[in-house]
N, C-alpha and C positions, 0 to 999 in steps of 0.2 A: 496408810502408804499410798501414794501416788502410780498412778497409770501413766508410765515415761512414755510409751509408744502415745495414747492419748496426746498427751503433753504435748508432744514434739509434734503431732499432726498440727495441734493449734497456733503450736507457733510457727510452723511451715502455711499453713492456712493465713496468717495474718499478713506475715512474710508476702505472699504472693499480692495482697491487694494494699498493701505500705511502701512506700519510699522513706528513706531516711537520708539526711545529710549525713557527711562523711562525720561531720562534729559529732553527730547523734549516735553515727554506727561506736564511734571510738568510744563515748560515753557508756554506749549499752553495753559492750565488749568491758567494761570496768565497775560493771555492775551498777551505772548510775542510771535513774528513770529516764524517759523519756515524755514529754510533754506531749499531750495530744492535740495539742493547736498546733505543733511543729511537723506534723506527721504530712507529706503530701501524698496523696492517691491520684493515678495517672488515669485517665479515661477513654472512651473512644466515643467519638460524637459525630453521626452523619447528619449534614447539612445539604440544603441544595447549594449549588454553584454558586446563584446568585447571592446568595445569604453568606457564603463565605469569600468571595469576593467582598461585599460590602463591609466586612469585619478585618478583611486585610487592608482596605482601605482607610475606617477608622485609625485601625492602629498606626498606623504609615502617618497618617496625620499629626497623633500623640506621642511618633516616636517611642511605641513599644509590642511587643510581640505581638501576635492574633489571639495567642493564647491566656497573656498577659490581660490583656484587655476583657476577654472573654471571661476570666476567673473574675477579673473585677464586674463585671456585670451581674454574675452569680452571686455571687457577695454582696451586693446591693443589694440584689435584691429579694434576698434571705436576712437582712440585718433588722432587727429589734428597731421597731417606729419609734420607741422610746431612745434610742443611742442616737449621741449626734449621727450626723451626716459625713462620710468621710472628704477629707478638702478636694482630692483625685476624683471623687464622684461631682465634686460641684466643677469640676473645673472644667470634665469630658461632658457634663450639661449645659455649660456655657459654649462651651467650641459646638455643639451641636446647636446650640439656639442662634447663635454666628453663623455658621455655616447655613441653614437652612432660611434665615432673612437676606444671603446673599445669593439665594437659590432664583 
């Protein structure tokens, strides 16, 4: 027999550091799994000024969030040497090898 107080703590515990899309909450609510590549976790990241300046700047460039851009950086550069390269990654290394020979 199962420990429902236990139970419930882990999944109020998970709960607190998971996001779900609305797709995923209605899925979960009908007892279908959830993917754990689909799961986002929100964070809090202190920066200096200048450094988040410079990352809102990027993005403003690419035409996407700070944050947006920011995940992709993480992602980079956490991804398996072995896997291509994503085309988004070659493209914000090309605008940056551009930008800086116009420097």
């Amino acid at each position: 027999m199962t420990d429902n107080g236990a139970d419930l703590e882990a999944i109020a515990e998970y709960y607190e550091t998971h996001e779900l899309t609305e797709d995923e909450v209605m899925a979960a609510e009908q007892g279908e799994p959830v993917a754990a590549e689909s799961v986002m976790i929100t964070t809090s990241l202190r920066l200096p000024k200048p450094v988040m300046d410079e990352v809102r700047r990027r993005a403003r460039e690419r035409g996407v969030k700070p944050t947006a851009i920011m995940r992709e950086w993480i992602e980079s550069a956490l991804a398996d040497l072995d896997e291509p390269v994503p085309f988004s990654v070659i493209t914000a290394a090309v605008a940056e090898y551009r930008h800086r020979r116009a420097s």
